[in-house]
C-alpha positions in Angstrom: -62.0 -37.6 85.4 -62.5 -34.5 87.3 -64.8 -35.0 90.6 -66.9 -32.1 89.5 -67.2 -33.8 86.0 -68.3 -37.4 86.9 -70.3 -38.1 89.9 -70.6 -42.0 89.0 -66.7 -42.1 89.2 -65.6 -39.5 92.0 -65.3 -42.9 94.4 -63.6 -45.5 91.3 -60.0 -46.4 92.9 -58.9 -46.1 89.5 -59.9 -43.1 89.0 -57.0 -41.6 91.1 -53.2 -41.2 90.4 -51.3 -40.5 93.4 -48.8 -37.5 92.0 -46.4 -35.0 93.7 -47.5 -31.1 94.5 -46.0 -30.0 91.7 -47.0 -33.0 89.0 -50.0 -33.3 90.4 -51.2 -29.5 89.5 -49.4 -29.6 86.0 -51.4 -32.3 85.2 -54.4 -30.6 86.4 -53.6 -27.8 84.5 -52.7 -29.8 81.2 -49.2 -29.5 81.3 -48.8 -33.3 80.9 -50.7 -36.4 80.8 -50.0 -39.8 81.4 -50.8 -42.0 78.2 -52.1 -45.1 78.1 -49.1 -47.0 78.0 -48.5 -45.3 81.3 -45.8 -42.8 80.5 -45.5 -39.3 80.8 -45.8 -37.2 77.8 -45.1 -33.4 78.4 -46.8 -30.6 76.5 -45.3 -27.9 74.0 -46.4 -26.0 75.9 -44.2 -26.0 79.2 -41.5 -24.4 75.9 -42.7 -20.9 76.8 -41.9 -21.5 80.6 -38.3 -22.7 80.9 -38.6 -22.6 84.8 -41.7 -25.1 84.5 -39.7 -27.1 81.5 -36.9 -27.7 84.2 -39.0 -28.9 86.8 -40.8 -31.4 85.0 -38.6 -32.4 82.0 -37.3 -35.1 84.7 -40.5 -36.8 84.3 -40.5 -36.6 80.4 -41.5 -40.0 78.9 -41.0 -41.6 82.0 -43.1 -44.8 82.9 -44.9 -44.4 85.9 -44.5 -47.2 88.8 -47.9 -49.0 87.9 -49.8 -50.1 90.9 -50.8 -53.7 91.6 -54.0 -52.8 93.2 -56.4 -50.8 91.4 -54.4 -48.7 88.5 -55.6 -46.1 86.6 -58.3 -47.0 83.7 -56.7 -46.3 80.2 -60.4 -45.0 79.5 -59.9 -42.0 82.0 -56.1 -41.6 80.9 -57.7 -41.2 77.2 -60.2 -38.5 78.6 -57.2 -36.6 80.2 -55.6 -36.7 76.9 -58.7 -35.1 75.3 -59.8 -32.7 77.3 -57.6 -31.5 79.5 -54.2 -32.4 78.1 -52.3 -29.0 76.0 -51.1 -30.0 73.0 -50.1 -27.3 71.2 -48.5 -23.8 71.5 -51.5 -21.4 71.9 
């Protein structure tokens, strides 16, 4: 959940995904999410941008090293998936 979003969960451990640079802004931008069983699924839309496509099509479907304390909630994953996430070609 975006800080600016949710004030009642700006300080929730779980609320955070510690992400490289580059993954980190893609996912801020929509350009993949991680779904609730933890993997990450890439959009369609990274198909117009074949630079993009190379840089993250490493991380394509990959499961992500889930953390003992405090993981992410699937609730907040979900949300991403919603509202942020690209799924289609525009």
């Amino acid at each position: 959940m975006p800080w600016s979003q949710s004030k009642k969960d700006r300080l929730d451990p779980q609320n955070g995904i510690c992400l490289s640079t580059l993954v980190d802004k893609a996912f801020d931008k929509g350009y993949l999410t991680i779904t609730s069983e933890y993997r990450v699924l890439l959009s369609p839309l990274l198909e117009k941008d074949v630079i993009l496509y190379n840089l993250l099509k490493p991380y394509g479907n990959k499961k992500i090293k889930y953390p003992k304390f405090a993981p992410p909630k699937r609730e907040f994953l979900q949300w991403h998936a919603e509202h942020v996430f690209k799924r289609y070609i525009e």
